[in-house]
N, C-alpha and C positions, 0 to 999 in steps of 0.2 A: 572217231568222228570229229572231235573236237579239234587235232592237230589240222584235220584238213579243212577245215573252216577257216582257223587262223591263216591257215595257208592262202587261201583266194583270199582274206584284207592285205594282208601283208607284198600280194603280191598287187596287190591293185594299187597300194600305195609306192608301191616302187616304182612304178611304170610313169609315175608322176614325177619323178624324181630327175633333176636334172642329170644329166651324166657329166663326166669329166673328159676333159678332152684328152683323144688317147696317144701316148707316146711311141716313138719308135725305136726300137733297138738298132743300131747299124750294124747289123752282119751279114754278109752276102754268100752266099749259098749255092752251085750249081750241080744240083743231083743227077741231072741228066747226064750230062759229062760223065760222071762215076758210074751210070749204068749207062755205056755204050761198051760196044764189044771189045772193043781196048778193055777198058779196065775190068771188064769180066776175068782177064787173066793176069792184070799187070796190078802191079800195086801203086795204091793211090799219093798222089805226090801231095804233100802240106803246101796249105795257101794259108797268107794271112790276109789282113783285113787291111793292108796297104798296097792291094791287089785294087788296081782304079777300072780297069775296062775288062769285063769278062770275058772268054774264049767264047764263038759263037757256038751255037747248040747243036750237037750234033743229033739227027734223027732218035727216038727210043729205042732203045734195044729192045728188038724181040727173040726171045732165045727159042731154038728148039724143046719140047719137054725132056727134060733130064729125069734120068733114073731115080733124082734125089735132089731134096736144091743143090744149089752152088755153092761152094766154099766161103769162108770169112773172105770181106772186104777188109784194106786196112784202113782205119775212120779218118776223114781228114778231120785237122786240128784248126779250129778258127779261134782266137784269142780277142774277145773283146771286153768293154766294164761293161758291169750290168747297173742301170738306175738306182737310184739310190731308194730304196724300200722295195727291192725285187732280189730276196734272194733264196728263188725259187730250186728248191736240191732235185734229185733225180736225174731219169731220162724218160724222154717222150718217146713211144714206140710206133711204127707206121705204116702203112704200105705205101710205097712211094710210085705211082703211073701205074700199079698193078703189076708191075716186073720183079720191086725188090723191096725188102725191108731194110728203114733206116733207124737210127737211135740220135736220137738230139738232146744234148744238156737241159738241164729242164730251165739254166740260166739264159739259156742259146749261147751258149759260150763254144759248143763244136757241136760237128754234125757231121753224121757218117751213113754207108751202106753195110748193115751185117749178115744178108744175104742177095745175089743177085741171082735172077731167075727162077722158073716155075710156077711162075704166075700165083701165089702167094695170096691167099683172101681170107676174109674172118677174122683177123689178129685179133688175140684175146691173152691180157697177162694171166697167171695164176694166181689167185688170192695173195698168198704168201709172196708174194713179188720174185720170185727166183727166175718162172720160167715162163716163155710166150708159147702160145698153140697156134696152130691155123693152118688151113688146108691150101695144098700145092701140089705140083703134077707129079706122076709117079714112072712107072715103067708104062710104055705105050701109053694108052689113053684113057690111063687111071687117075685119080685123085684121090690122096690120103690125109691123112691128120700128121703132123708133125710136131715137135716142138724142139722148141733152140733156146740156149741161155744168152746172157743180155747183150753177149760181142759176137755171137754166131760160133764160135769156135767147138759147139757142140750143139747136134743136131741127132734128131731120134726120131724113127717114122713108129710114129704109135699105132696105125691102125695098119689094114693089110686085109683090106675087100676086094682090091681090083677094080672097081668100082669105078666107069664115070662121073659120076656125082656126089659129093662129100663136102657138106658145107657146115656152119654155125658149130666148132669144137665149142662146147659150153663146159668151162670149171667148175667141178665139186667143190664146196667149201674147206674142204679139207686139203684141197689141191694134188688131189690121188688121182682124181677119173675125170674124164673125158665122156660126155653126150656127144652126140652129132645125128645130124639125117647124111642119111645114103641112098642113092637108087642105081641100081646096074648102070643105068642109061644117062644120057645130060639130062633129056624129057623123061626120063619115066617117075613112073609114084615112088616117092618115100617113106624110109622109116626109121625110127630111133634106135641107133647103137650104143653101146657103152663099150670102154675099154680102159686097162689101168694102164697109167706110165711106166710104172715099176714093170718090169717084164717083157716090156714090149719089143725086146730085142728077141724074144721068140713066139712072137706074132702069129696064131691067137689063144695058144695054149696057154703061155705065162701070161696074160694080161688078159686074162679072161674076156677077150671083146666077143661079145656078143651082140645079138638082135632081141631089142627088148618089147619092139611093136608089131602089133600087124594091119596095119592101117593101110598101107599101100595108096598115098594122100597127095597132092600136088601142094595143097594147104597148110605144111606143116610147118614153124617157124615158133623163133624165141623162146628157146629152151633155157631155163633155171631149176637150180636144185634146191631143196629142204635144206635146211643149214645139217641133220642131222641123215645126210644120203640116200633116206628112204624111200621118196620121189624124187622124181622128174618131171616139172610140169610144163606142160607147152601150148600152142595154138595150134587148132585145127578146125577152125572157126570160132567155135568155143573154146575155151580152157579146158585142158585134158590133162591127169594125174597117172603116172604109172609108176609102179612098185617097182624100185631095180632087182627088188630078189626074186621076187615072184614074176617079172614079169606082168603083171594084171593091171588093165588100163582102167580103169573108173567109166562110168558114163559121164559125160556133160559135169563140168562144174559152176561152168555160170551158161548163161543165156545171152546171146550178141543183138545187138541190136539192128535194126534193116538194113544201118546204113550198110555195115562193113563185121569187121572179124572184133573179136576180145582180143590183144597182140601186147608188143614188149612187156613180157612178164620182168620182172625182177623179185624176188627173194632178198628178203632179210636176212644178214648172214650169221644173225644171232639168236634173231626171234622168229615167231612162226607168221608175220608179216607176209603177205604175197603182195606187191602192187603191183595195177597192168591198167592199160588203154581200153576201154570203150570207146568202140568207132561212132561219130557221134557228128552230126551235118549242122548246118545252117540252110535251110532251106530258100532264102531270100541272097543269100551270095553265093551257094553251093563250096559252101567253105568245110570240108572235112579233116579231122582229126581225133584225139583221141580225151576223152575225158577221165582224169583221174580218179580209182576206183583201186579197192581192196578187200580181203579176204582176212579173214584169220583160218592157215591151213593145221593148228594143234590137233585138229580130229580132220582126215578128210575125208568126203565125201561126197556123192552125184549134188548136184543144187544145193550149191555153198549159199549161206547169207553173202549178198555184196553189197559195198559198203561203198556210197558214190559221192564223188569229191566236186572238183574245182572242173570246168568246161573249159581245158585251156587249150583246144588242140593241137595239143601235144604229137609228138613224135615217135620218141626213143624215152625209156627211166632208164637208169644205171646208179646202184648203190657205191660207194666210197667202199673201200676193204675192212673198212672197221663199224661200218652201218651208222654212223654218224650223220649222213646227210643224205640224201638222193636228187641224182642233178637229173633234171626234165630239161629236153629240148623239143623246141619247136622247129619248122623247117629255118628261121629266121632268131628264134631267141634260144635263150638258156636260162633256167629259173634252180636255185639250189636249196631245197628243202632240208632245214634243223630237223631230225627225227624226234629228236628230246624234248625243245623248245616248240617244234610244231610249227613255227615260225617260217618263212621263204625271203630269197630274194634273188630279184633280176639280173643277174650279172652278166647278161650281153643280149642287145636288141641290135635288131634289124642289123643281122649279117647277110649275107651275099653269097653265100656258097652255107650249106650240111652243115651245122656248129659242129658234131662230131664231140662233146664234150668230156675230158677227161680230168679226172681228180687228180689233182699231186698226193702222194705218199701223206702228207702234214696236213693235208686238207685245207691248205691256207691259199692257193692258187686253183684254178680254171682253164686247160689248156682248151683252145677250140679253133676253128676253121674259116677263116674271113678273108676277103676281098686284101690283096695289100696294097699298102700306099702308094706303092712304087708305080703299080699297075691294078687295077679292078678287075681284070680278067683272068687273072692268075692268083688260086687260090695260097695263103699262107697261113702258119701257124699263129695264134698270138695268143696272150697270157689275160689272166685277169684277177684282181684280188678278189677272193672271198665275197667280200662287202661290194663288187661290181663297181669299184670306185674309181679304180684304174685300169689300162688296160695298153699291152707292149706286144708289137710283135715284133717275134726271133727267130722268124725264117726270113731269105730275101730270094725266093725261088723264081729262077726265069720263064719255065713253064713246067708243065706236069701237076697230076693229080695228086691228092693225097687222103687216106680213107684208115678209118678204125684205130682211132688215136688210143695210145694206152700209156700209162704213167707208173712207172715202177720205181723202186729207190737204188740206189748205186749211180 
């Protein structure tokens, strides 16, 4: 109770806070180009950053569904400096227009595509930073779970329902299992699967996937696990808790309020920590979002104690891989909460497109989703310190989407 008290001064006093004016990286960037049907089979030619007038954009590629995604891209190389007190390691992970996933130097030093096609959604790295998940078309007009390491050169279909609909693969802390909802149909009611990675090349004997609900729910959404894989707990209005051995769903763990749903859960990936959203209005603006709130799940049980925070109408929570911090977004900010210190602070107001915000490996950067300079209408990547003090962006995209940023080391 106390951290999240600190939490709303700290963040109130930030908002006060002047910003700094934000810099720009110069690198140029043309994704779209790499996923047009050309380079679906051809390999990708190196550009540098002494490249003045871009090739113009050719249409997006829309692929037919493949039996499986599509092969490694090869990344192009873009060489530039990075600012002096930016130097931000890894790679940022993406879907890029919803056709293909890219990887981007977490410096923006190069940027590439490491799968093209199968419409590709939910990217989600593994705790352990090794491997990505995320659901993609399958044989006819299925959707499965898949996962790929960080250049694509290896790809695994983890699950194997047949399934039209298969969305949110959610990581065990332990980086073994895979959650998801599935339903026969695109419309029909969901339910929670589980399945191991290990194995999954004989899909569903070795990888034990199974069906751990029977909810058959249109409602179901933002599954997180126990640092300790015992639960599953998710939204289905309320917070809902289910045993993975047992299969056995709990009743009700909190109570939602009028406006909307209990949603983004997050789990602590060390302690028995649950944070999530209460839906939560402004009656005089009709302004909705989610009010910070938590549990302690060490015993659980139907009508948990909850434990209600800061009214920031909130978005999305997402924990750091080491439970150091948790970054809250609003449709427009991004707020990163010290777990230890209990402490927060603002490190990006008023964007213009989904912050999308993701942690670097060091926990020293902020990757997120804004308006670029170049253009306001096309969204880019750009960086931020820690302390919200600076702030760079390292994409320079001509057009196209980009959704479920993720930040792994290498």
């Amino acid at each position: 109770m106390r951290r999240l008290l600190v939490a709303v001064i700290v963040w109130m006093l930030a908002a006060c806070q002047q910003q700094p004016t934000e810099q720009v990286l110069p690198t140029r960037m043309d994704l779209n180009a790499i996923a047009s049907s050309t380079a679906a089979v051809a390999t990708s030619e190196a550009v540098t950053t002494a490249a003045v007038t871009p090739p113009t954009l050719p249409p997006t590629w829309t692929p037919l569904p493949p039996a499986s995604p599509l092969p490694t891209q090869t990344p192009l190389a873009i060489l530039t400096s990075t600012p002096p007190g930016f130097s931000a390691a890894g790679t940022i992970f993406f879907i890029f227009n919803g056709d293909s996933i890219a990887a981007l130097k977490g410096d923006g030093s190069s940027e590439g595509l490491i799968a093209v096609g199968g419409a590709p959604a939910d990217l989600t790295l593994s705790p352990d930073g090794s491997l990505l998940a995320y659901a993609a078309d399958a044989a006819g007009s299925a959707r499965e779970v898949y996962v790929t390491n960080h250049d694509g050169t290896y790809v695994q279909k983890v699950s194997c329902l047949g399934f039209s609909r298969v969305q949110q693969p959610t990581w065990s802390w332990d980086s073994t299992m895979l959650a998801f909802f599935a339903a026969q149909t695109p419309d029909g009611p969901m339910d929670v699967y589980v399945a191991s990675v290990a194995g999954s090349g004989n899909c569903p004997t070795d990888n034990q996937q199974r069906q751990i609900t029977r909810l058959a729910s249109q409602d179901l959404r933002d599954l997180t696990w126990s640092p300790n894989g015992q639960w599953v707990f998710f939204s289905n209005g309320p917070v809902l808790a289910t045993n993975v051995l047992t299969g056995e769903t709990l009743p009700p763990l909190t109570m939602p309020t009028g406006f909307g749903p209990d949603f983004a859960l997050a789990h602590h990936p060390t302690s028995s920590e649950l944070f999530y959203l209460k839906t939560d209005g402004d009656v005089e603006t009709g302004r909705r979002g989610g009010t910070l709130s938590q549990m302690d799940t060490s015993e659980v049980q139907p009508q948990m104690t909850e434990i209600r925070g800061a009214e920031l109408f909130a978005r999305s929570l997402r924990w750091g891989s080491d439970g150091q911090y948790l970054l809250i977004s609003t449709d427009t900010d991004v707020l990163l909460l010290a777990e230890e210190a209990g402490t927060s602070v603002e490190v990006v107001t008023g964007s213009r497109f989904l912050p999308q915000p993701a942690l670097s490996p060091d926990s020293e950067f902020v990757a997120y989703v804004d308006a670029g300079a170049e253009n306001p209408g096309v969204p880019q990547i750009w960086l931020a310190d820690r302390r919200g003090e600076s702030h760079i962006q390292i994409t320079h995209h001509q057009e196209g989407a980009i959704d479920d940023l993720a930040w792994g080391p290498g």
